[in-house]
C-alpha positions as CSV (number, residue, x, y, z in Angstrom):
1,X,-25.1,4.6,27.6
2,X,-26.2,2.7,24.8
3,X,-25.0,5.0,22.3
4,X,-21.8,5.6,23.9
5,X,-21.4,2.1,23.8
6,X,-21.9,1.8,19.9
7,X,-19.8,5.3,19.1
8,X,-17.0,3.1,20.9
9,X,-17.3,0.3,18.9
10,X,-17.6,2.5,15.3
11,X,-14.3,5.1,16.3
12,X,-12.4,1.9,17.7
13,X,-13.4,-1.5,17.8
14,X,-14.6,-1.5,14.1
15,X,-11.3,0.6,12.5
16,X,-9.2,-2.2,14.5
17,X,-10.4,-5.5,13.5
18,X,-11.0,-3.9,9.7
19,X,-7.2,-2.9,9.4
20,X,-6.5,-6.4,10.8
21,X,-8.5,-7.7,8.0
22,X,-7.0,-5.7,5.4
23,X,-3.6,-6.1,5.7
24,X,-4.4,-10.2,5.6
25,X,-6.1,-9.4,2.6
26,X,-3.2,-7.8,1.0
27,X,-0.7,-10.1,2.4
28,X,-2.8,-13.2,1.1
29,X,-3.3,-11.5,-2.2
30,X,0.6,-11.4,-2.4
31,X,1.4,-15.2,-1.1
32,X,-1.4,-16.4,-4.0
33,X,0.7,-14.2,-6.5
34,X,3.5,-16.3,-5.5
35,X,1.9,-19.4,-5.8
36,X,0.3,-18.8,-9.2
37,X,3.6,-17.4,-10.9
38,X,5.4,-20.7,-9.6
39,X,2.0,-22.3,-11.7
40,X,3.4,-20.8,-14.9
41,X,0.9,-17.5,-14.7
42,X,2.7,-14.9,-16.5
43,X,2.8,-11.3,-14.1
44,X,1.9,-9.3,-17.2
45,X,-1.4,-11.0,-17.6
46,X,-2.1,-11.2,-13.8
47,X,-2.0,-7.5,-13.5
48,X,-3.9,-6.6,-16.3
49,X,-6.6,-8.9,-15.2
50,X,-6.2,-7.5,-11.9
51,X,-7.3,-4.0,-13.0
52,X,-10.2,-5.4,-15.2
53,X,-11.7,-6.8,-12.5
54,X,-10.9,-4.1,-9.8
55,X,-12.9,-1.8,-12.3
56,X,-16.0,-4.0,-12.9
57,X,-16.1,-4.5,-8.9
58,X,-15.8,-0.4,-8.7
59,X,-18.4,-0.4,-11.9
60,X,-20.9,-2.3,-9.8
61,X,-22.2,0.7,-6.7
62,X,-22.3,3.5,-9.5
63,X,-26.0,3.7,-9.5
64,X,-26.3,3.4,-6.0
65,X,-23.8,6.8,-5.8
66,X,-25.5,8.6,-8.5
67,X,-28.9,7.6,-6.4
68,X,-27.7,9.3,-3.1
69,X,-26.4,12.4,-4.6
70,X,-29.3,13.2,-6.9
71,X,-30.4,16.0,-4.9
72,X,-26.9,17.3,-3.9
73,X,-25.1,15.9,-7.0
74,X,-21.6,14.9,-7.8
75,X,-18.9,17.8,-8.5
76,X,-17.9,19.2,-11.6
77,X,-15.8,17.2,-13.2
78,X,-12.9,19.3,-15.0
79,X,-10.7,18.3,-18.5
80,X,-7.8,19.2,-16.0
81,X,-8.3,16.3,-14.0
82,X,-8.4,13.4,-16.7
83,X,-4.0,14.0,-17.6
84,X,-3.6,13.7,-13.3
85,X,-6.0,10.4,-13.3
86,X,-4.1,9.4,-16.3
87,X,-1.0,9.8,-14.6
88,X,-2.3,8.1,-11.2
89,X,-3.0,5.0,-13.2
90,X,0.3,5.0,-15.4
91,X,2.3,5.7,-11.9
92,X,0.0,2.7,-10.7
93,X,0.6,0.6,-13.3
94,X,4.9,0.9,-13.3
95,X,4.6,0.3,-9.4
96,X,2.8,-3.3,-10.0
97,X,5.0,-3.9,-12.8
98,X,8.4,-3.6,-11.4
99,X,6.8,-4.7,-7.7
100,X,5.3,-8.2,-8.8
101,X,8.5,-8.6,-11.1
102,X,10.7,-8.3,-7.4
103,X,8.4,-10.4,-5.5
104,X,8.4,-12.8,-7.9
105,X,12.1,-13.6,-7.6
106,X,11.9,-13.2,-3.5
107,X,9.2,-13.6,-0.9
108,X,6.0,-11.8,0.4
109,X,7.7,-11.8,3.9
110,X,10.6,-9.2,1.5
111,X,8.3,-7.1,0.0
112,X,6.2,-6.6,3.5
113,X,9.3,-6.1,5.2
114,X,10.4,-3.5,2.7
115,X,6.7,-1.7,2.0
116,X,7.8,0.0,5.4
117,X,10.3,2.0,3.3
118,X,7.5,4.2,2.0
119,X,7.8,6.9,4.6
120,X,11.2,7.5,4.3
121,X,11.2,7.5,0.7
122,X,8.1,10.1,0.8
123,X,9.7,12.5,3.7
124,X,13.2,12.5,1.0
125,X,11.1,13.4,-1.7
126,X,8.9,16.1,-0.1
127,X,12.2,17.9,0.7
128,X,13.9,17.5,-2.7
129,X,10.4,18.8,-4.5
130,X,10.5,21.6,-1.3
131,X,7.0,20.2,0.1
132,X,8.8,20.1,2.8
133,X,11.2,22.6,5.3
134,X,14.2,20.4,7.3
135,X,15.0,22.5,10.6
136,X,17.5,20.4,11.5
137,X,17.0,22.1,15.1
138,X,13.9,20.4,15.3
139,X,13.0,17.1,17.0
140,X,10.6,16.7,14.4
141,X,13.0,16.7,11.6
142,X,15.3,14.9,13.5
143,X,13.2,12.2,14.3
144,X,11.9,11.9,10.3
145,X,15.9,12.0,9.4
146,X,17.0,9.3,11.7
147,X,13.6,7.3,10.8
148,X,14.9,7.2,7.7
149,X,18.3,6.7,7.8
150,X,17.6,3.6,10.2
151,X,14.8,2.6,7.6
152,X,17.2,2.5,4.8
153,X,19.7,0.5,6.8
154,X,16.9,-2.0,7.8
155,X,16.3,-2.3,3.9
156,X,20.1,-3.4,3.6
157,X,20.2,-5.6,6.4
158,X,17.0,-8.0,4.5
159,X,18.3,-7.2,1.0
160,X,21.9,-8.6,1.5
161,X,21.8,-10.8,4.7
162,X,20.0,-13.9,4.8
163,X,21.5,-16.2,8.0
164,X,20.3,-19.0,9.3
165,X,17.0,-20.1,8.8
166,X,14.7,-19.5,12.0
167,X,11.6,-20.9,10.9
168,X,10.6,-23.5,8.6
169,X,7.6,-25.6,7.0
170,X,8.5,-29.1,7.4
171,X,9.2,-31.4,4.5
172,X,5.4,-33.5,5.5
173,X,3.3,-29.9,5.4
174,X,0.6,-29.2,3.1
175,X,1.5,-26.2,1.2
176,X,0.8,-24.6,-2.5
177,X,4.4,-24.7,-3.2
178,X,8.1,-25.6,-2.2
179,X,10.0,-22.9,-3.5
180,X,13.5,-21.6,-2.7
181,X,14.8,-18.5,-4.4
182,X,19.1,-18.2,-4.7
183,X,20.9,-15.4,-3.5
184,X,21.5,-13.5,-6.5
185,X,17.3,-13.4,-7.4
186,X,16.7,-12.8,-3.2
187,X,18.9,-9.7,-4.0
188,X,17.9,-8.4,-7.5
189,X,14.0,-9.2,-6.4
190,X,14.7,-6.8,-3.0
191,X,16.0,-3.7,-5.1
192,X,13.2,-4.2,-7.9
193,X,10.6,-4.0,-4.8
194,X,12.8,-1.2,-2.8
195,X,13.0,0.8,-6.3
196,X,8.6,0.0,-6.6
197,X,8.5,1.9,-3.1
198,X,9.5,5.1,-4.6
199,X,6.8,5.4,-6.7
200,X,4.1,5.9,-4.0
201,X,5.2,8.9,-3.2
202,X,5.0,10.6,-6.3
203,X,1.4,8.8,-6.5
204,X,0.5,10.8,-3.2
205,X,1.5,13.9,-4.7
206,X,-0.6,13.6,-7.8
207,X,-3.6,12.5,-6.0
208,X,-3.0,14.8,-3.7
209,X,-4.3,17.2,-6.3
210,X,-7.0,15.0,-7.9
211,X,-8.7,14.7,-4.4
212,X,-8.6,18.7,-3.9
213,X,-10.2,19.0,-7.4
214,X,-12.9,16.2,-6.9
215,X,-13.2,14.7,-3.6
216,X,-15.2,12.0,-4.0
217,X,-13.8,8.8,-3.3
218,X,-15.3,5.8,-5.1
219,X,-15.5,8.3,-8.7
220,X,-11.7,8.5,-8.0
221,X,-10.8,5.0,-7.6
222,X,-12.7,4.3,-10.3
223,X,-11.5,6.0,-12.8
224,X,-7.9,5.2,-11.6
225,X,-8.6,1.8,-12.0
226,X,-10.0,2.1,-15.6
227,X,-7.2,4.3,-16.8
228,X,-4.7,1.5,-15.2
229,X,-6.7,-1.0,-17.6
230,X,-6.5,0.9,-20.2
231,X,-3.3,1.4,-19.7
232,X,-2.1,-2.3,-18.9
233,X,-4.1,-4.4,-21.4
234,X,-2.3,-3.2,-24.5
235,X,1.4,-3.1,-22.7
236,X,0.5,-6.5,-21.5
237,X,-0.9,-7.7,-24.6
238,X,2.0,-6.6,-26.1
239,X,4.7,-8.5,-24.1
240,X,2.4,-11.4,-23.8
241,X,1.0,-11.6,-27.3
242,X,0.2,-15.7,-26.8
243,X,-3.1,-16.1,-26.7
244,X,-2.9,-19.8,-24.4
245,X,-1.2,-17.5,-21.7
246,X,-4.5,-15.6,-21.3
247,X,-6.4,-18.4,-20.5
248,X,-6.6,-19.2,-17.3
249,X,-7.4,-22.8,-15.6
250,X,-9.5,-23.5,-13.1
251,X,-7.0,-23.9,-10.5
252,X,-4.5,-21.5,-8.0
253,X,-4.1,-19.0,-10.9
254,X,-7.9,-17.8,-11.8
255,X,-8.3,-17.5,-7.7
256,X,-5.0,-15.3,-7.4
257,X,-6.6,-13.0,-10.3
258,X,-10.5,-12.8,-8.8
259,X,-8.9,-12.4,-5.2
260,X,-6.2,-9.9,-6.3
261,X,-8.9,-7.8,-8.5
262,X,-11.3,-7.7,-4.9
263,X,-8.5,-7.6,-2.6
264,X,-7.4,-4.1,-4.3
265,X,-11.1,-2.7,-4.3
266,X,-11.4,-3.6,-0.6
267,X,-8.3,-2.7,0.6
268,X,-9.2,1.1,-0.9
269,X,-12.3,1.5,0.6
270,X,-11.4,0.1,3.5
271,X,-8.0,2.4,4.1
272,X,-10.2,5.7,2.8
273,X,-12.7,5.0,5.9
274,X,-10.2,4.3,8.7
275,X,-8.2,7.6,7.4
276,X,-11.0,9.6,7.5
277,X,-12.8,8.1,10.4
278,X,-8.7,8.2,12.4
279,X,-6.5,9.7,10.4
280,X,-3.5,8.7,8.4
281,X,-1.3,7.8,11.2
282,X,-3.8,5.6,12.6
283,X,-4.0,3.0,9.1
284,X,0.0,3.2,8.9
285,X,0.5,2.3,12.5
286,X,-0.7,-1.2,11.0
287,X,1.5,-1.6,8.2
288,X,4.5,-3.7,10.2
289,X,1.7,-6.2,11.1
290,X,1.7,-7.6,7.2
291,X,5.4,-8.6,8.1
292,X,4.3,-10.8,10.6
293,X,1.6,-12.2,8.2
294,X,3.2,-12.4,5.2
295,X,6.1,-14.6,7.4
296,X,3.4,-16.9,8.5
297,X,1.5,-17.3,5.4
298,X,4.9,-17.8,3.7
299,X,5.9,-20.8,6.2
300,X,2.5,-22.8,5.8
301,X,1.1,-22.4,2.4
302,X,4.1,-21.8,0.2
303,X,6.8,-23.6,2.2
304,X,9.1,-20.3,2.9
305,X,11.6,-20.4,5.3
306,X,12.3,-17.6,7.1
307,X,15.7,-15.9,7.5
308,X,16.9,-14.5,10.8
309,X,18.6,-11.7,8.4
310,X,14.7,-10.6,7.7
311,X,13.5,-10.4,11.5
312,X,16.5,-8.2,11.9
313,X,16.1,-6.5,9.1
314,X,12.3,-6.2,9.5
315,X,12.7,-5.1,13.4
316,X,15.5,-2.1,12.3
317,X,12.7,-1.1,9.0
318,X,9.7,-1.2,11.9
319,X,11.9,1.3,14.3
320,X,12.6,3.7,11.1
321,X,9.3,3.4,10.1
322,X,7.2,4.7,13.3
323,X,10.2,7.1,14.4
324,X,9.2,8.8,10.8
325,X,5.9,8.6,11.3
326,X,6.4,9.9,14.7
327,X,8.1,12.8,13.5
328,X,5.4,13.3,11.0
329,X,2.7,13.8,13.8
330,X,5.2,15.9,16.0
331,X,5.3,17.9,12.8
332,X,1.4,18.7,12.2
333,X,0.7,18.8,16.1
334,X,3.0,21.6,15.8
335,X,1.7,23.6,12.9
336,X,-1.9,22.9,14.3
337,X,-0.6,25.0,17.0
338,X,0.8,27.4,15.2
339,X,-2.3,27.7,12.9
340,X,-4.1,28.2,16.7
341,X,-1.7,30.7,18.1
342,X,-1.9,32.8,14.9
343,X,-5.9,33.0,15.2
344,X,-5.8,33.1,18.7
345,X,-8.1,29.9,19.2
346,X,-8.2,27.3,21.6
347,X,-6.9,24.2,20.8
348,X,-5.7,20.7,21.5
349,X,-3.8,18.1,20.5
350,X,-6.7,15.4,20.2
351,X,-8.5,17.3,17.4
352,X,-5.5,18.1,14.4
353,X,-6.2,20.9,11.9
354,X,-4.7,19.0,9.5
355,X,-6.1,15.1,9.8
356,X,-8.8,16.2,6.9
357,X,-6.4,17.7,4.4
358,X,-3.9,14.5,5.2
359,X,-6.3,12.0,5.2
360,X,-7.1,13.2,1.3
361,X,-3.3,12.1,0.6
362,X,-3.3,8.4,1.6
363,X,-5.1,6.5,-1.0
364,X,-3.4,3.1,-1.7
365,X,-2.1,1.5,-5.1
């Protein structure tokens, strides 16, 4: 009983109150952005410090890895795989640049709502790059086509509706900042993050094929993370070539940089657990929660208000988002019984034949 007990808490209590965690970890990360930027902290040198630090975090458990695999040792590492790792962090790298540059000029509460576009964007490119079959006979397809149809409408309805205001920090709270953003940068700041959300896709795809190479997690991130160092300290240095913008004070700015560098690390180990302990499904289920966060973070510590056109808009993104994802899960139930019917096994629905090979494909940036 007592181990039954403690198997319960490890396949579900645990993965709950972890995802929980994370996604307050990645919505703070993005309301102490906000703050610092409104400080005067330049986005070019917060991400490149960002990926310095990720890297020396990631740096730090290397002996302890080479330690437990001395006897088994690490894969072979191939020459083929450094141009895809290069890739992943140059793919990486664009994705912070254009998505901190849009969340700069709107809200956390924005880019949360509009992360949830990510399916939709994935499922469009899968078909055009023919990953992908659309039986439109299907209620598989059909629910992945409407998911993101009404995902992209939900994306219009927060990018050019604001309304009333349904929520608001009042003028004798304590917050980091008072800051209200005008129409036309609410706007241009929701199409640079919607435009940042097509790049994860394309990230999957290429890590994908890193992970099928060399499948060993931390290595991976790793060397992601250095290559997106490598690759953002010289474009940054370039743009920002001001030596006073590098230093940073001891004040909102130097926490958003330490928190954003450990935020990222966490967040990645933490997601590559839960998918492989519950599958990919499981850790996006929890991705409309950071809406919610990011909407109450915004209110008390930066003095937000919140829009009715982005609970609307938010609700209509959430519906697209799990009908996709529900279509996704229709899909592989149905090809893990196919797979079964071809080899004559016995299976069910409560163990997939493809959770493994999926769960290799959902690495975060």
């Amino acid at each position: 009983m007592a181990s039954s007990g403690r198997y319960y808490w490890y396949m579900n209590v645990v993965p709950f109150f972890a995802m929980v965690a994370v996604e307050c970890f990645s919505v703070g990360s993005s309301v102490l952005f906000k703050a610092a930027t409104e400080k005067g902290l330049s986005y070019y040198v917060f991400i490149a410090y960002s990926y310095a630090i990720s890297t020396f975090i990631l740096l730090l458990p290397f002996p302890f890895i080479f330690f437990a695999t001395r006897s088994s040792g690490l894969p072979t590492f191939k020459a083929s795989l450094v141009g895809r790792i290069f890739l992943l962090g140059l793919i990486g790298f664009i994705f912070q640049l254009i998505g901190y540059k849009g969340l700069e000029f709107s809200s956390p509460t924005l880019a949360s709502a509009l992360s949830n576009l990510i399916p939709a964007f994935t499922y469009v490119l899968a078909i055009l790059f023919r990953m992908e079959k659309a039986t439109l006979k299907s209620s598989s397809t059909q629910a992945k086509i409407i998911g993101s149809i009404v995902s992209i409408i939900g994306a219009l309805v927060v990018t050019l509706y604001k309304g009333p205001i349904v929520l608001s920090a009042s003028a004798s709270s304590s917050s980091l900042l008072s800051s209200s953003s005008s129409q036309g940068d609410w706007v241009l700041g929701a199409f640079l993050l919607a435009a940042s959300y097509t790049l994860p896709p394309l990230w999957f795809i290429v890590q994908t094929q890193v992970m099928e190479q060399y499948p060993v997690e931390l290595v991976v991130v790793f060397l992601y993370n250095l290559c997106g160092t490598l690759i953002s300290a010289p474009a940054c240095i370039l743009v920002e070539s001001s030596f006073s913008v590098w230093r940073l004070k001891l004040d909102i700015t130097l926490l958003a940089v330490i928190f954003s560098g450990f935020c990222g690390c966490l967040v990645s180990v933490v997601h590559t657990w839960a998918i492989h302990l519950k599958g990919p499904v499981y850790v996006s289920t929890f991705k409309p929660l950071s809406v919610v966060i990011a909407a109450a973070m915004s209110v008390i510590f930066l003095g937000d208000a919140l829009y009715i056109g982005s609970v609307i808009g938010a609700g209509i993104l959430s519906i697209g988002f799990y009908a996709v994802l529900w279509g996704k899960a229709k899909s592989s139930a149905e090809l893990s019984e196919e797979y079964c019917l071809n080899r004559k096994l016995t299976c069910n629905s409560t163990t997939p034949l493809l959770n493994n090979q999926q769960g290799k494909q959902s690495f975060p940036i």
